[in-house]
Backbone as CSV, one residue per row, in Angstrom:
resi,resn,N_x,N_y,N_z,CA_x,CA_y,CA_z,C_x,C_y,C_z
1,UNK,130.629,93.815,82.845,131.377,94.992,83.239,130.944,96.173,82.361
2,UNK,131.008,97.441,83.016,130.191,98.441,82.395,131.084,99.073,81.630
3,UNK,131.382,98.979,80.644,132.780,99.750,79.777,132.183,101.611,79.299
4,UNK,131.326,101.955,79.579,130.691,102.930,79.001,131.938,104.201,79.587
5,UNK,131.743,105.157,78.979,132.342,106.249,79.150,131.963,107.360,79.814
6,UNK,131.342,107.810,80.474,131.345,109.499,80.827,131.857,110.565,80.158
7,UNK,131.316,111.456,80.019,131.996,112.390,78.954,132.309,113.454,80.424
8,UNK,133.254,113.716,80.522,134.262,114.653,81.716,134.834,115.757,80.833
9,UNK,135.062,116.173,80.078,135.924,117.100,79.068,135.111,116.829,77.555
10,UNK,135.369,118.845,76.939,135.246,118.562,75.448,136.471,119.083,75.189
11,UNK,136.745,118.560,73.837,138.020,119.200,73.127,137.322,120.368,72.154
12,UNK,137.901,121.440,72.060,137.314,122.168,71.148,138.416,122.757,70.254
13,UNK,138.490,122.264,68.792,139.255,122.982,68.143,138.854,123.978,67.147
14,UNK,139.617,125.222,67.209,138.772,126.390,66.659,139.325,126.239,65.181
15,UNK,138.482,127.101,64.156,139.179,127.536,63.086,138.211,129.365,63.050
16,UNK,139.371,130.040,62.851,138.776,131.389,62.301,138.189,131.088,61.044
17,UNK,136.861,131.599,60.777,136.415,131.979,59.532,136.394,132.771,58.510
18,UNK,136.237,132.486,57.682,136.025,133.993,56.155,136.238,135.405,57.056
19,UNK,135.023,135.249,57.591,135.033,136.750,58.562,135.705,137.360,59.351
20,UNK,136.943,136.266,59.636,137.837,136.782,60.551,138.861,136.774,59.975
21,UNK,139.345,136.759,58.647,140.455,137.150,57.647,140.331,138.449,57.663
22,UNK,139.396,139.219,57.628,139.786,141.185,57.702,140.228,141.262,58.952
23,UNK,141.378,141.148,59.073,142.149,142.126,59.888,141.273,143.409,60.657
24,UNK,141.160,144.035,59.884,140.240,145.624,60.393,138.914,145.102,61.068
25,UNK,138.632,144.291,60.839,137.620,143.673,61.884,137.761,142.651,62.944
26,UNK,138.962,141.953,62.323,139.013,141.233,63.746,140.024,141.462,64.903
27,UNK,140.827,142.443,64.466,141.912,143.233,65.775,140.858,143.801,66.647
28,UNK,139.786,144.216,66.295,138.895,145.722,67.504,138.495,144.443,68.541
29,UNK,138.086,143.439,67.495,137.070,142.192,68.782,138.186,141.091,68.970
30,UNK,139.017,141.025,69.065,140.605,140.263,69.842,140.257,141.151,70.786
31,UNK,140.225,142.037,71.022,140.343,143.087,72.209,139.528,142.802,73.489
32,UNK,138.624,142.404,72.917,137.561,141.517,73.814,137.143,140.270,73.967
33,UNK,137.967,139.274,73.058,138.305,138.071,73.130,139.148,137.597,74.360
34,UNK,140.147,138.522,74.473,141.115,137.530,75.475,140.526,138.057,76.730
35,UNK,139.925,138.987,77.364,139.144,138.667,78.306,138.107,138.114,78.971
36,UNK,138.019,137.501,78.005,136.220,136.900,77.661,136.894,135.560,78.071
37,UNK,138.073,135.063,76.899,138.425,133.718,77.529,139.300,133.834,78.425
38,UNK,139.974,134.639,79.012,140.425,134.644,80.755,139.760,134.426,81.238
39,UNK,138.488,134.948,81.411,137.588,134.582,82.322,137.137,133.321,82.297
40,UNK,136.758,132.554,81.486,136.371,131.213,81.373,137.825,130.494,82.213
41,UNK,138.517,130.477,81.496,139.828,129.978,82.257,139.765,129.969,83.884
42,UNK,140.001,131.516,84.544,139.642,131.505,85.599,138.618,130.794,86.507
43,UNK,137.631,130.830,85.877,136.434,130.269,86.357,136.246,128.667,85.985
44,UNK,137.150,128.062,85.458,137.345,126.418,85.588,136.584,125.828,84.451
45,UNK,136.535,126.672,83.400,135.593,126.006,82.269,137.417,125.450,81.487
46,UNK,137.761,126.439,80.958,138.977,126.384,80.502,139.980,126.072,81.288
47,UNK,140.272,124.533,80.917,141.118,123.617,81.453,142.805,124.071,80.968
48,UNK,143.130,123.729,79.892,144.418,124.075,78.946,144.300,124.860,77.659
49,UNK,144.639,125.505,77.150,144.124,126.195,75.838,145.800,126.505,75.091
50,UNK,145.891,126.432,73.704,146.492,126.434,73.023,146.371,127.641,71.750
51,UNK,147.343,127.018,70.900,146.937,127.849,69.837,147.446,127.277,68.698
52,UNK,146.882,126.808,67.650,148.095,125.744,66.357,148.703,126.804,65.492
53,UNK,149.767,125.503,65.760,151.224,126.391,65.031,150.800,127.466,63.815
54,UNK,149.510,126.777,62.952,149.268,127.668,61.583,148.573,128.873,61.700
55,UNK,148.199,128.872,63.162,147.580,130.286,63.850,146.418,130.506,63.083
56,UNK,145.872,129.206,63.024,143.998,129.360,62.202,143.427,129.233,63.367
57,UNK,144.108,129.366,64.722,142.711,129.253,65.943,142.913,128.305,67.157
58,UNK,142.677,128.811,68.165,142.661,128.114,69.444,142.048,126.575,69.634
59,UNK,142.998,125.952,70.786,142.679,124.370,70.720,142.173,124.721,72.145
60,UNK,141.056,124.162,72.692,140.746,124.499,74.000,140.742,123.006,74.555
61,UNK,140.686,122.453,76.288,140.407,121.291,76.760,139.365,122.277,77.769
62,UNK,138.224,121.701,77.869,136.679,122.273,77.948,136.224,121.520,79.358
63,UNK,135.952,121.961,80.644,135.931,121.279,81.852,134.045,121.577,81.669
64,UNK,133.344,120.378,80.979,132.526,120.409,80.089,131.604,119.116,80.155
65,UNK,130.771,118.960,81.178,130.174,117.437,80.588,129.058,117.005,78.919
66,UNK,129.128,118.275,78.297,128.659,117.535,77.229,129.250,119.056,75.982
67,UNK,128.748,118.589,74.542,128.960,119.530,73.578,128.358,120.222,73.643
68,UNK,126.977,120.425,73.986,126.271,121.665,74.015,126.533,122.316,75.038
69,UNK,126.932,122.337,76.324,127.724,123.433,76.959,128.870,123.843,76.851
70,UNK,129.575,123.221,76.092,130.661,123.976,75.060,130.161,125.017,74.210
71,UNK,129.368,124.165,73.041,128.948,125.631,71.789,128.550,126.272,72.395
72,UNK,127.477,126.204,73.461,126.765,127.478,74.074,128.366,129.115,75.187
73,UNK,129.300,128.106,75.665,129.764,128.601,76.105,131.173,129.566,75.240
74,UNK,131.312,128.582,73.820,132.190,129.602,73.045,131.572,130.057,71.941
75,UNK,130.146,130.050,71.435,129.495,130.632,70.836,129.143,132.107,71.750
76,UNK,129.226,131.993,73.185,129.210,133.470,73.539,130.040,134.364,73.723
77,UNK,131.738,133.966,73.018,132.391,134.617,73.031,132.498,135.381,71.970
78,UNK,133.297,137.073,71.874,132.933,137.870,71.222,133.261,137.384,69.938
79,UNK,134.079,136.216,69.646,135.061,136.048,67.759,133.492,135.263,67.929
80,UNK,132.920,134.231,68.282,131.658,133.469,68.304,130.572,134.364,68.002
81,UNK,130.154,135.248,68.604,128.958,136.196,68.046,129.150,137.191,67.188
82,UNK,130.614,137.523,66.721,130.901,138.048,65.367,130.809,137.316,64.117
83,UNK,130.426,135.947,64.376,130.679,134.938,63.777,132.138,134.971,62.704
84,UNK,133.128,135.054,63.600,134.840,134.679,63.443,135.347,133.630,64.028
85,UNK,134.445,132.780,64.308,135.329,131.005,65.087,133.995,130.254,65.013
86,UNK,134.558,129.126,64.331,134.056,127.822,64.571,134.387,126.864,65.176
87,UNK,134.295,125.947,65.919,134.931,125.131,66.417,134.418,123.520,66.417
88,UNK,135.328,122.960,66.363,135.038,121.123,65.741,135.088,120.739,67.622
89,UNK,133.842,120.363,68.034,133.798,119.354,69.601,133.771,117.999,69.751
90,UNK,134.765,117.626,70.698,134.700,116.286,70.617,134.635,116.110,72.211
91,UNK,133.700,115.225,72.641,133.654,114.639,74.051,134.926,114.060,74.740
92,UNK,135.223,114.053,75.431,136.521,113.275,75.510,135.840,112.862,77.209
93,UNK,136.271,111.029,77.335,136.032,110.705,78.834,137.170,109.885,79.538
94,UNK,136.722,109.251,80.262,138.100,108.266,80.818,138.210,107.015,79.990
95,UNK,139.795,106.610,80.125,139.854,105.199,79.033,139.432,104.092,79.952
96,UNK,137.830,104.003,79.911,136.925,102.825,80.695,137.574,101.288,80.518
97,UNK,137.913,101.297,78.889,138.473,99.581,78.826,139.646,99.607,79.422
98,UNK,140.225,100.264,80.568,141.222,99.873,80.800,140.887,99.071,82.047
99,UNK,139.179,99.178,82.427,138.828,98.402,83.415,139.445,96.967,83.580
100,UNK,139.159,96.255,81.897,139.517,94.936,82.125,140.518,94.412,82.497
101,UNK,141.658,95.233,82.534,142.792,95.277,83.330,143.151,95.122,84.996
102,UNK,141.815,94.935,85.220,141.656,95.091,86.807,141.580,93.701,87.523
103,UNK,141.559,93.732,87.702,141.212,91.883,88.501,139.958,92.251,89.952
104,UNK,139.026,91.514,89.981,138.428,91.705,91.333,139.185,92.317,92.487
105,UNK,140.243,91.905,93.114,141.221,92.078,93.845,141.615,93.794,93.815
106,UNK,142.325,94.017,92.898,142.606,95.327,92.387,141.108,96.077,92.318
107,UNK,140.103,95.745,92.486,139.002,97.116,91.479,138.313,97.176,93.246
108,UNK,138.439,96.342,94.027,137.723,96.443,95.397,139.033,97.694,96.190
C-alpha cells in the first residue's frame, strides 16, 4: 500500500524582521502589503490567513503544491522585497496512513 503523501498545501509562518521594527518604514509598505495579499487570497493561492496573537507576523495556509512556489510567491510581496518577513514553510498533505484503516471493501 502506497502510504506516500502529496504535498496539497504549504503552511507559511511569518516572522517580521530587524527591518521591519522601524515603524517609519514599515507603515508606508503595509500600505501595499494588504493588497498584494488580497489579491493572492482572491485568486486561490491564499487559503486561510491569520495573524499570531504576539503580532510578529502572519500564519498563511498556501493552496501550494510545493515550498518553492510559496517563497517565490511571498517573497514577491512588498514586506518580502523590503526584506521585512521571513517565513518558516512547511508542506502539509493528506493523512495517507489513515489508508490502513480501509479494508478492500471500503477503498473500492
Amino acid at each position: 500500500m502506497d502510504l506516500s503523501t502529496p504535498i496539497t498545501k504549504v503552511l507559511a509562518i511569518g516572522q517580521f524582521t530587524e527591518e521591519a521594527m522601524n515603524a517609519s518604514k514599515r507603515i508606508p509598505v503595509m500600505g501595499k502589503e494588504v493588497p498584494a495579499t488580497l489579491k493572492l487570497y482572491l485568486n486561490g493561492k491564499i487559503e486561510q490567513w491569520f495573524l499570531k496573537p504576539d503580532m510578529s507576523g502572519p500564519v498563511f495556509i498556501l493552496n501550494v503544491a510545493n515550498a518553492d512556489e510559496a517563497r517565490n510567491l511571498l517573497g514577491a510581496l512588498p514586506l518580502g522585497l523590503a526584506g521585512m518577513m521571513d517565513f518558516e514553510l512547511i508542506p502539509l498533505g493528506p493523512l495517507t496512513p489513515l489508508r490502513l484503516l480501509l479494508t478492500e471493501k471500503l477503498a473500492s
